[in-house]
C-alpha positions, -999 to +999 in steps of 0.1 A: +433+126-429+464+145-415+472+159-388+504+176-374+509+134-358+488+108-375+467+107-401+428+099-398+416+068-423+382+060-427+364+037-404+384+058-379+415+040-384+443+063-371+477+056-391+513+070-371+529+088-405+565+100-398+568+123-431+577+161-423+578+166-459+554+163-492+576+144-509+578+121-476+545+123-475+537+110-510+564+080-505+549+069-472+509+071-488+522+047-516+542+020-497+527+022-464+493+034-461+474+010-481+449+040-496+432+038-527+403+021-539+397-001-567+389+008-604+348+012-611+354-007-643+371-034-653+389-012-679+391+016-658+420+026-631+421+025-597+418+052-576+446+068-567+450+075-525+438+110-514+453+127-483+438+156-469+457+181-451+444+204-416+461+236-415+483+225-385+499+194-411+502+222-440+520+240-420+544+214-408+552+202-441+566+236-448+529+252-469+517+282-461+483+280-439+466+305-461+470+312-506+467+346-510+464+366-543+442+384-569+427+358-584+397+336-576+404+314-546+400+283-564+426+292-589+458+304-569+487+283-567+520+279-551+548+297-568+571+278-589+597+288-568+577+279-532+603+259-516+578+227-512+574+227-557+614+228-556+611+199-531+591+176-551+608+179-585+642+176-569+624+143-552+618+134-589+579+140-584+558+160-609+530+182-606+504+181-629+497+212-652+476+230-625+502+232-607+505+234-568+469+244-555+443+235-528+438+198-548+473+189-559+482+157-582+515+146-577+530+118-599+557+099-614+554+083-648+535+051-645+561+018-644+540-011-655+507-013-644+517+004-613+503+039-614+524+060-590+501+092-580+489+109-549+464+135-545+461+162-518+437+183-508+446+213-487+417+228-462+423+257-451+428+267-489+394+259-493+397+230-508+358+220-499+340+247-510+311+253-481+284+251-510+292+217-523+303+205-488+287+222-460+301+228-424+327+201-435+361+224-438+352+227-398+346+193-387+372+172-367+394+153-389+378+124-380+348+130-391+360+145-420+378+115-431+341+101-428+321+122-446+346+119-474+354+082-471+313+076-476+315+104-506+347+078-519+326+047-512+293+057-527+306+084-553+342+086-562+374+095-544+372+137-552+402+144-573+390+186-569+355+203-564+324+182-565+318+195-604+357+175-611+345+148-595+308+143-613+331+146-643+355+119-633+331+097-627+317+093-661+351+086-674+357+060-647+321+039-652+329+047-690+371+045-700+380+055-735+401+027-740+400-013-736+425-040-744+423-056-779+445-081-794+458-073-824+453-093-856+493-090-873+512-096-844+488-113-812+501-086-785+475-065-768+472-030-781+446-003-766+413-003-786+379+021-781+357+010-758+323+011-774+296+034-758+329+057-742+337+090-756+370+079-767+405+098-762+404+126-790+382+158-786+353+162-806+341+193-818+305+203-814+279+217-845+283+255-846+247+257-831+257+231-802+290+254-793+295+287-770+297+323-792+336+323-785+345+286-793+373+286-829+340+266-846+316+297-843+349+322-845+369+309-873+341+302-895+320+333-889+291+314-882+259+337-875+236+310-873+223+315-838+224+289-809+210+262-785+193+278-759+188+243-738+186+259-700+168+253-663+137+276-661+136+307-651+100+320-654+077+339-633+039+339-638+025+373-656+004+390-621-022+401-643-031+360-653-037+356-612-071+351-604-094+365-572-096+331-561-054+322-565-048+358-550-071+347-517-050+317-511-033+318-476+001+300-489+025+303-514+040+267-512+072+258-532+085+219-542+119+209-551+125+181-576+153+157-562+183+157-586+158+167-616+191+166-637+198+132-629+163+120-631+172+135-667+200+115-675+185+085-668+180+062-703+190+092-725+203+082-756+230+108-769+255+108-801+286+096-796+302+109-833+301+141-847+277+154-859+262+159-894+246+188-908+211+179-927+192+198-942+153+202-943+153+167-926+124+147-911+122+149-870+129+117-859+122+117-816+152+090-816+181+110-833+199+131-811+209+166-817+202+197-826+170+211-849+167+245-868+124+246-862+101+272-861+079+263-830+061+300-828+023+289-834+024+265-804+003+292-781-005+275-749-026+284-719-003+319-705-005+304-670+020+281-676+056+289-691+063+280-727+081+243-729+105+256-754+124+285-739+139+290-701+125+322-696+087+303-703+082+331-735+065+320-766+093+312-793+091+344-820+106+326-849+127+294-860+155+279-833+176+255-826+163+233-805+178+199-785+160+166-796+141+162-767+121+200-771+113+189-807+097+159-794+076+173-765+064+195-795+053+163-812+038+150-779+016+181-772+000+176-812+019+200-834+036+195-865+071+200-866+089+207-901+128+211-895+145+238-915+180+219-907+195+198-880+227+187-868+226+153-861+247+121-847+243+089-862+264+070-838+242+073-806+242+054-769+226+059-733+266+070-721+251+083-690+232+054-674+261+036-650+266+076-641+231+080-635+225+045-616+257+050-589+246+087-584+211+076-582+225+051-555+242+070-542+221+098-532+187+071-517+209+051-500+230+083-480+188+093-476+177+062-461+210+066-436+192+100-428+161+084-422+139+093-455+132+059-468+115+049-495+087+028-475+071+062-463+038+076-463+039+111-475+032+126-444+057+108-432+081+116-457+076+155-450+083+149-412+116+128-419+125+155-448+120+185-423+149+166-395+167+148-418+201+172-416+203+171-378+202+136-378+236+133-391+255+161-400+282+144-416+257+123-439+239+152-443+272+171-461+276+140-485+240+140-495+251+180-505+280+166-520+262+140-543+232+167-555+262+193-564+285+163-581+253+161-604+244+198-609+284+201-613+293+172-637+263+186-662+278+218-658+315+208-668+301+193-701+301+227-711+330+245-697+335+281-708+369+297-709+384+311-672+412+338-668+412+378-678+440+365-712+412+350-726+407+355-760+375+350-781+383+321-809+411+303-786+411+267-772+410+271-739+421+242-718+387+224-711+378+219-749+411+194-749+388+169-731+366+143-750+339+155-722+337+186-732+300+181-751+278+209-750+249+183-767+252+162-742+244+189-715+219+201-734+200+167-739+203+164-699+188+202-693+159+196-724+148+166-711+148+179-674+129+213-688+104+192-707+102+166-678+090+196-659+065+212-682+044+177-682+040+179-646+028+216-648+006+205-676-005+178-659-008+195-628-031+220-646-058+188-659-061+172-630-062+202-601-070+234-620-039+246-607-012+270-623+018+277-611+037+314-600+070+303-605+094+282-615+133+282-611+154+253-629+139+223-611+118+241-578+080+252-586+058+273-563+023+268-565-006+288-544-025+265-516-049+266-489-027+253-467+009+248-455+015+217-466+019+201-505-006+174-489-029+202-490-035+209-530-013+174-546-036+152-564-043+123-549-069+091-557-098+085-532-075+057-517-049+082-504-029+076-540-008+102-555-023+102-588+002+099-613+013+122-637+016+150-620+037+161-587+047+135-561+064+131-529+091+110-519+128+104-518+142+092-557+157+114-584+125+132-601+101+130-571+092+161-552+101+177-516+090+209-496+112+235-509+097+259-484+064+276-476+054+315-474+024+339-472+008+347-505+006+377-501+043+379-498+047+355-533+024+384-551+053+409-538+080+394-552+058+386-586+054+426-589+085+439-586+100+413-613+119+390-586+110+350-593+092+336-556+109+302-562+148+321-557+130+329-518+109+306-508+136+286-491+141+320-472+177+332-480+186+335-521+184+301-533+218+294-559+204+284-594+229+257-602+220+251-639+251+234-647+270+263-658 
């Protein structure tokens, strides 16, 4: 951590650093400091040392306290001709293509094995966006170099928002490459590493890509699209009943990480795809299906499984794998008009999933929500949790919004007014850039979420108001989820439906309001589960 003296480790270990410029700066983090941290893989690469600047030590190293300009905070930049940029290339540093901006990369060419890179991130150019990190931009630098050194520990060293970072890290537990010896001459060359997305860009199925990608552009396809997204449905107020409208509460529950509950065992392709046509569904093939589901009527209380608003399909779609399936599950034939399809296939987001997973109990448990609680319990530790630690309780925030975030950038859509429809833009040079891959997360989240409602429905009788991406209200007698959950006559949660507790995919109290004031919202058109929380909740569907 700097400040305009020292610099703040983690652990609280304070450092004396003498620089008074960035290229000082840079020299001094890689011969003196000892920052970093080691690789997550044993072909990965290390971590390279972060330092994070206060606005006093911006200042004294000759940076402006504030960026100013036009364009959306998190894309301005230094001029070229700032007098720090002119520093570090006479210094013979480089700046990576993004040039000079609240997270800057600043390298020399690797020598050896010895990569030679720093990265900075700038606070009081917002560099922690309060959403992803809350309250942290204010903190002392001390406890600022905490929050982040546990984020490092736990998750990885950020390299840029939270959404970089959940990207990074499945390229770190996954690198493209991995020595190989080769055959001819016996030196070690660099080989794929099986199960990895490998170094080259891959383009998606027209049906798998965004309206402006050069696929769907240059090849005039009018096909139509996946339309794999987080719910967004509200209950029809006519379907209420006397006896749901006489309910005292309007209770709402928030699936932990339902995304990365998602990702957990999911096979996707890891080839391109190929284009079938009028093939047989097969529930273990991922990709994407052409499939009339539109005679699957089910019970108008609950939101349709196949579409994010919750409306019955009106004729064939494409659909993700996982939609097809749930089909299946629920008793319907399915008959595939055409399907895009990937033969080469692996679970690529499982060491992902398991750190994050890890990572999010364990910064829990710190907070006091462990997993050996009693549900009532569980609620009391839930409702205190954030003033326990503050700190903790920003990495936690960090964690859930590296998840929503890294799902999001799988599908990265073009930023910047000169934008022009059937252009590469910059994010499609990445072998992450996977649209299917996304959508397999968000299907299997979506249908994850439909088996609870329907399950919810058997076993209680009840329906739900709302639903938005992965919270659901339901009406209740009383205040509590305790108070219309199913549970077994030993005190049980019956399984199946909703339950409590502190794991990806289990449930928490999202909030709690009159009924009466649920119906309000459900009249005018608004969705109860965007308010329950009080405030507009963000729907993060990894966009």
């Amino acid at each position: 951590m700097s400040r305009s003296t020292g610099r703040t480790g983690v652990d609280g270990i304070v450092l004396d650093c003498p620089a008074t410029t960035i290229p000082e700066l840079v020299e001094w983090t890689l011969r003196e400091s000892g920052l970093g941290a080691p690789k997550l893989n044993r072909y990965g690469k290390d971590s390279d040392p972060l330092i994070v600047l206060t606005a006093a030590a911006a200042v004294k190293l000759g940076l402006p306290e504030r960026l100013e300009g036009h364009e959306q905070r998190r894309s301005l930049r230094l001029p070229e001709d700032h007098p720090v940029v002119k520093q570090v290339a006479k210094a013979k540093w480089q700046l990576t293509q993004r040039g000079f901006g609240p997270w800057a990369r600043i390298y020399r060419k690797a020598q050896g094995r010895e990569r030679q890179c720093v990265q900075l991130a700038v606070l009081s150019w917002d560099a922690l966006d309060e959403r992803s990190w809350p309250g942290v931009a204010e903190m002392e630098p001390a406890d600022i170099a905490r929050v982040l050194g546990v984020y490092a520990q736990r998750v990885i060293t950020p390299r840029g928002s939270t959404a970089v970072s959940g990207l990074e890290l499945m390229t770190a537990l996954r690198p493209p490459t991995k020595p190989e010896r080769d055959e001819e001459t016996g030196n070690w060359i660099s080989g794929h590493n099986p199960g990895s997305l490998g170094t080259e860009p891959m383009d998606p199925a027209p049906p798998e890509a965004t309206p402006e990608h050069p696929v769907v552009v240059q090849s005039g396809w009018t096909g139509g699209f996946l339309n794999e997204e987080a719910y967004q449905w509200v209950r029809s107020v006519d379907s209420l009943s006397d006896e749901e409208c006489m309910m005292p509460f309007a209770v709402g529950l928030d699936l932990n990480t339902a995304f990365l509950a998602a990702a957990a065992r999911l096979v996707v392709g890891l080839s391109a795809p190929d284009h079938f046509h009028a093939p047989k569904f097969n529930p273990k093939i991922p990709g994407s299906w052409l499939v009339d589901l539109s005679h699957i009527g089910l019970d108008p209380r609950l939101p349709s499984p196949f579409t994010p608003d919750g409306s019955r399909p009106t004729g064939p779609a494409w659909y993700q794998t996982h939609t097809v399936a749930y089909a299946q599950e629920l008793g319907y034939d399915v008959h595939p008009i055409e399907a895009y399809l990937r033969r080469e296939t692996g679970a690529y987001l499982d060491p992902w999933h398991d750190r994050l997973k890890n990572a999010y109990v364990d910064t829990l448990a710190d907070l006091g929500v462990t997993k050996d609680l009693d549900d009532r319990r569980f609620l009391a530790a839930m409702e205190q949790h954030k003033q326990v630690d503050p700190a903790l309780a920003a990495v936690l925030a960090a964690i859930k919004a590296t998840v929503k975030g890294g799902v999001g950038k799988l599908r990265e859509r073009p930023q910047g007014k000169h934008y022009k429809e059937g252009e590469r833009w910059p994010a499609l040079q990445r072998p992450t850039w996977r649209p299917d891959i996304r959508a397999a997360v968000i299907s299997k989240a979506r249908v994850n979420m439909h088996r609870k409602l329907n399950n919810m429905a058997k076993m209680t009788g009840l329906f739900p108001l709302a639903v938005l991406s992965d919270c659901v209200v339901y009406p209740s007698p009383g205040a509590s989820p305790l108070d219309f959950l199913p549970y077994a006559a030993s005190g049980k949660p019956q399984p199946g439906g909703f339950r409590l507790g502190p794991t990806p995919g289990l449930a928490k109290l999202e909030g709690v309001q009159p009924m009466l004031w649920a119906v309000e919202l459900m009249e005018k058109g608004l969705n109860p589960a965007r308010h329950i929380k009080g405030g507009d909740a963000v729907l993060e569907d990894g966009e």
